[in-house]
C-alpha positions in Angstrom: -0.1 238.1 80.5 -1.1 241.2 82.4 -4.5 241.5 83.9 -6.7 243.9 81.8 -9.9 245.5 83.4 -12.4 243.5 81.7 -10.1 239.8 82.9 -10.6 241.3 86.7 -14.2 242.6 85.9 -14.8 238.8 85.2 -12.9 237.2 88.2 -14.8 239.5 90.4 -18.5 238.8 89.1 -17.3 235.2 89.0 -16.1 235.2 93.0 -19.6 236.9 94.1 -21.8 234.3 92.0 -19.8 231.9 94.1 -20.4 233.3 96.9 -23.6 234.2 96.8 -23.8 229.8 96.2 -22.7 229.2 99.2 -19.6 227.3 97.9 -15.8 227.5 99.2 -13.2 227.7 96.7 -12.2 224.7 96.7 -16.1 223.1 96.4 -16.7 224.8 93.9 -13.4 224.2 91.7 -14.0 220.4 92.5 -17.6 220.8 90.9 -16.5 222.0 87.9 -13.4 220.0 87.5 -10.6 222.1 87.9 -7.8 222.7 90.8 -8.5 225.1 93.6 -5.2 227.7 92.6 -6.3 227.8 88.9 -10.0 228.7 89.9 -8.6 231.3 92.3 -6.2 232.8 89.0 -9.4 233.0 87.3 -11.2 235.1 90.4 -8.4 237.7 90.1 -8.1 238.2 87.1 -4.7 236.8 86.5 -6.0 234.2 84.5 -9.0 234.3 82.1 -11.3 231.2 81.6 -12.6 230.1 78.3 -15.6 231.0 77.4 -17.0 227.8 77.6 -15.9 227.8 81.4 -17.4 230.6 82.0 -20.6 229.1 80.7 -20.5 225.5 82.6 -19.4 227.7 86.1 -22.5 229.8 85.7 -24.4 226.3 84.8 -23.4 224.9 87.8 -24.7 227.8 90.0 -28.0 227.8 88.8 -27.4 231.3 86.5 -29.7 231.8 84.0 -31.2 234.5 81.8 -30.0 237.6 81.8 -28.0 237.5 84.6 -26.0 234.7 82.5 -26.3 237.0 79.5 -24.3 239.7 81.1 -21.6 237.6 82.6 -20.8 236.1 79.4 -20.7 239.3 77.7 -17.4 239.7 80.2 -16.1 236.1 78.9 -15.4 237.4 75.3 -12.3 239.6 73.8 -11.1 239.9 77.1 -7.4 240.8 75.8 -8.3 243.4 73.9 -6.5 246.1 74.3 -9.9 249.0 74.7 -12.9 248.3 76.7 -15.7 250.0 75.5 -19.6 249.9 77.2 -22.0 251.8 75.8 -25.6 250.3 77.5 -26.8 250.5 81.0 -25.3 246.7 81.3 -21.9 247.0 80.0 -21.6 250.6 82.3 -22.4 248.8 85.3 -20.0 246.0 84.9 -17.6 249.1 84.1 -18.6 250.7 86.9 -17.9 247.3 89.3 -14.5 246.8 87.9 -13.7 250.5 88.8 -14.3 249.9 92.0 -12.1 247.4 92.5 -9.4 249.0 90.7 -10.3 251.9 93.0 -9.6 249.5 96.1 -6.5 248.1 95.1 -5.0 251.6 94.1 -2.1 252.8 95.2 -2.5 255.9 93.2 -5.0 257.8 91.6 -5.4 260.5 89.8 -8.4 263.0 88.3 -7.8 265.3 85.8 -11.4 267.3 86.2 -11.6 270.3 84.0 -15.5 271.3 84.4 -16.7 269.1 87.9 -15.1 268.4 91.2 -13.4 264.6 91.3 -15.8 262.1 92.8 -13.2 261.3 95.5 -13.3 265.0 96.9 -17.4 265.9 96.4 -19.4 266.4 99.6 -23.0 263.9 99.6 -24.9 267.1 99.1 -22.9 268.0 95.6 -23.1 264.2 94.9 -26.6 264.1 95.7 -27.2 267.2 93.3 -25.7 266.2 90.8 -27.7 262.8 90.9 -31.1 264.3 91.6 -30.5 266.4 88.6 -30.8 263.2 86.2 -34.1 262.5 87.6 -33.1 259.9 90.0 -35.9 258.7 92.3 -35.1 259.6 96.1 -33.7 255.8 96.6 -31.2 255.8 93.9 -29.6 259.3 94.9 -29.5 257.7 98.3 -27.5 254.8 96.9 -25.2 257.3 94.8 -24.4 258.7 98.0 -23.8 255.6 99.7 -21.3 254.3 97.0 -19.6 257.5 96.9 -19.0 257.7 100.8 -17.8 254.0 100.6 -15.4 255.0 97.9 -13.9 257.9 99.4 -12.5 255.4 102.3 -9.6 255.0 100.5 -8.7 258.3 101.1 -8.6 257.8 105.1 -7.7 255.5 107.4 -3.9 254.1 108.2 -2.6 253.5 104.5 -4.5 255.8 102.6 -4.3 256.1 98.8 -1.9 258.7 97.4 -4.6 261.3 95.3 -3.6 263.4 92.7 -6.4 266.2 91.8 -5.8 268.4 89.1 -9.3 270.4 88.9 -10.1 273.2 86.6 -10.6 276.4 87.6 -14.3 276.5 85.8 -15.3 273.2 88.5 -14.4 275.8 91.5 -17.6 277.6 89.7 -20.0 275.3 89.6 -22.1 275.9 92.6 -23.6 272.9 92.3 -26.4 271.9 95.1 -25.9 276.4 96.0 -24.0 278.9 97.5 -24.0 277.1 101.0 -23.1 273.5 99.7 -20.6 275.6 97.6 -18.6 276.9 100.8 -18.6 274.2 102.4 -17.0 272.0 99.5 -14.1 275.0 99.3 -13.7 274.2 102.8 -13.2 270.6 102.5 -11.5 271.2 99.3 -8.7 273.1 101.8 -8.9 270.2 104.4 -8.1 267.7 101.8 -5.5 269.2 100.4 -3.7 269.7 103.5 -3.5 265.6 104.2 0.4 264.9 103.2 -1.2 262.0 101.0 -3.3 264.4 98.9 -1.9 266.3 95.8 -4.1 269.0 94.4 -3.7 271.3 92.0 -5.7 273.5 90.3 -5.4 274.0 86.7 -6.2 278.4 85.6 -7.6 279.7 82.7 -5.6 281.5 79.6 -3.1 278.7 79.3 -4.3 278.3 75.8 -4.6 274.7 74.7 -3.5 271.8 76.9 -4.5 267.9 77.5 -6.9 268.8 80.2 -9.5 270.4 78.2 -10.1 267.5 76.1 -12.2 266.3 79.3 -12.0 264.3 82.5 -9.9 260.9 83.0 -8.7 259.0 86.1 -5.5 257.0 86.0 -4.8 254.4 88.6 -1.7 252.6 89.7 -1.8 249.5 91.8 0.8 247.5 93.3 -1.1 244.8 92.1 -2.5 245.7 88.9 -1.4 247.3 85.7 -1.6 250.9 85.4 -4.9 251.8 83.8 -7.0 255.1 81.9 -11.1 255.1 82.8 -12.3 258.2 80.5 -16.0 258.4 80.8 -18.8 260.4 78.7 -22.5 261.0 79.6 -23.4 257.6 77.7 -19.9 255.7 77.2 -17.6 254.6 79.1 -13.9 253.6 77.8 -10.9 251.4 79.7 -7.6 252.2 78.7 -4.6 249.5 79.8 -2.3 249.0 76.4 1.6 250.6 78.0 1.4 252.9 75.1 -1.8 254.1 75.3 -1.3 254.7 79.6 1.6 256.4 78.8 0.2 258.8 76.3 -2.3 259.6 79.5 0.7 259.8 82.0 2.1 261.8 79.9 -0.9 264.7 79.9 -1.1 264.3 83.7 2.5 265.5 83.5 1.6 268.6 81.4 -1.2 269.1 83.4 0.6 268.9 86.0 3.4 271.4 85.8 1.0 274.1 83.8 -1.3 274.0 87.1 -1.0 276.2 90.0 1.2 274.2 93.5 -0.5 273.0 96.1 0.3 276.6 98.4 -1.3 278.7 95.6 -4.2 276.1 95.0 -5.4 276.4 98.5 -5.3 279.9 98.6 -7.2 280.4 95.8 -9.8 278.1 97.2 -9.6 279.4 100.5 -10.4 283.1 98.7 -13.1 281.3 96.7 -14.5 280.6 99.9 -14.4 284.1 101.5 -15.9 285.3 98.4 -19.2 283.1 98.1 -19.3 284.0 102.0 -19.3 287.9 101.2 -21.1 287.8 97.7 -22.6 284.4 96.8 -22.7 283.4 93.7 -20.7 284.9 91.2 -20.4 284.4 87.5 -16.8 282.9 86.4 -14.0 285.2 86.1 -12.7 286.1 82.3 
C-alpha cells in the first residue's frame, strides 16, 4: 500500500520519540517485541502500526498526556484518502509531515495567485508577513529560521527541481515596503535564472482558470507518492488519492501553458523592479 501523508507523519514523530529515548532501532524494536526491519517500515511510513502499537511504543517511552494525545491522533484513519487539520495540533503535525515531504522532493511546485511561494520569499517578507499575525519577536524569529532551513533544497549539489507559477497580483504586494519589495524582484530574477528553477508568472484578463481558486503545492518524490498540500488561514488539507493528484496536475498544466515563459517572466520582474526603483509603490495595473 502506498505511503499517505498522515502514515509518514506517524513514522516520523514515532522515530524522534525514539530518539529523543535514547534507544537504537534495534533496542527499541526488542522492547516492544517486534523485529528491527518491521519497526523501521513503520518509521517511514511504509508500513502503519496498529493503533494499539502505537499506544504500547509511546508506553514504553514514558509518553504521556498530551503529547500521547497528539501522536495517537496520527494512529487513526491513516488510509484515508483526505487529511484534514483544522486546530493548532493537527496543523503542526501537518506542518511536520510537509517538511519531510519537502526534503524528499524531487519536485515541487506552487501555484501562488495573491503571495510569493514560501520557497522564493526573502526573511524580511517572511518576517512581515509573520509579524503581521501578532507574533511575539521569538516566534517570527523561528518562522524565519524554518523558512531559511527549507529553502536549502533549493541549493546545494542536487537541488530540487521548483516550479513557480505566481500571479501577477503577488508581484504587488509590497509586503515588508518598497525597499524589501526591490529586493525580492531582484532575487525573484536570480532565482529564475538557476537551470533547476521554473517560474512563471501567471497575467491578468485570462478570465477564469484553476489558479484563482487559491494556492496549492504539489510534490513529487522519488520516494513518495505524489501529493496536493492546499492550505487556508485556519485549515489545512492533504491530498494523495491518484485521481484526486491528477485533477491538481492537471490545473498546474493549465496554469502552466496560460502563464507568461520564463524570458517574459523575468522581464517583467526585472521592470517591476525598475519601476518601484523610479516610483515606489504603485497601485496594481487594470
Amino acid at each position: 500500500m502506498p505511503r499517505t501523508p498522515k502514515a509518514v507523519a506517524l513514522g516520523r514523530v514515532l522515530r524522534q520519540a525514539r530518539e529523543a529515548g535514547g534507544l537504537s532501532l534495534r533496542d527499541f524494536a526488542f522492547r516492544i517485541d517486534r523485529d528491527a526491519p518491521t519497526l523501521s517500515r513503520w518509521e517511514t511510513g511504509e508500513r502503519t502500526p496498529r493503533p494499539e502499537h502505537v499506544a504500547r511504543m509511546l508506553a514504553v517511552l514514558g509518553l504521556a498526556g498530551a503529547r500521547f494525545e497528539q501522536i495517537m491522533t496520527l494512529a487513526y484513519d491513516v488510509d484515508e484518502p483526505q487529511w484534514i487539520a483544522t486546530t493548532p495540533a493537527e496543523r503542526r503535525q501537518q506542518d511536520e509531515a510537509y517538511l519531510e515531504y519537502e526534503r524528499l522532493a524531487s519536485r515541487v511546485v506552487q501555484v501562488a495567485p495573491l503571495v510569493l511561494p514560501s520557497l522564493l520569499q526573502l526573511p524580511d517578507v517572511t518576517a512581515a508577513v509573520v509579524r503581521s499575525s501578532g507574533a511575539t519577536t521569538d516566534e517570527v524569529d523561528e518562522r524565519v529560521r524554518i523558512r531559511l532551513e527549507r529553502q536549502r533544497i533549493l541549493g546545494g549539489q542536487r537541488p530540487t527541481r521548483f516550479t513557480a507559477l505566481i500571479g501577477m497580483a503577488a508581484l504587488y504586494q509590497n509586503v515588508g515596503g518598497v525597499e524589501t519589495s526591490i529586493a525580492q524582484m531582484d532575487h525573484l530574477v536570480a532565482m529564475a535564472r538557476r537551470p533547476h528553477i521554473e517560474l512563471r508568472v501567471t497575467p491578468f484578463g485570462l478570465g477564469w482558470h484553476p489558479g484563482l481558486d487559491g494556492s496549492f503545492a504539489v510534490l513529487e518524490s522519488e520516494r513518495l507518492n505524489p501529493v496536493v498540500f492546499v492550505a487556508t488561514r485556519l485549515s489545512t488539507l492533504w491530498l494523495h488519492r491518484p485521481d484526486d493528484v491528477r485533477v491538481y496536475e492537471r490545473d498546474v498544466e493549465t496554469i502552466r501553458t496560460r502563464s507568461l515563459s520564463p524570458d517574459e517572466s523575468i522581464r517583467l520582474i526585472t521592470e517591476r523592479a525598475v519601476r518601484l526603483r523610479t516610483h515606489g509603490a504603485e497601485p496594481t495595473p487594470s
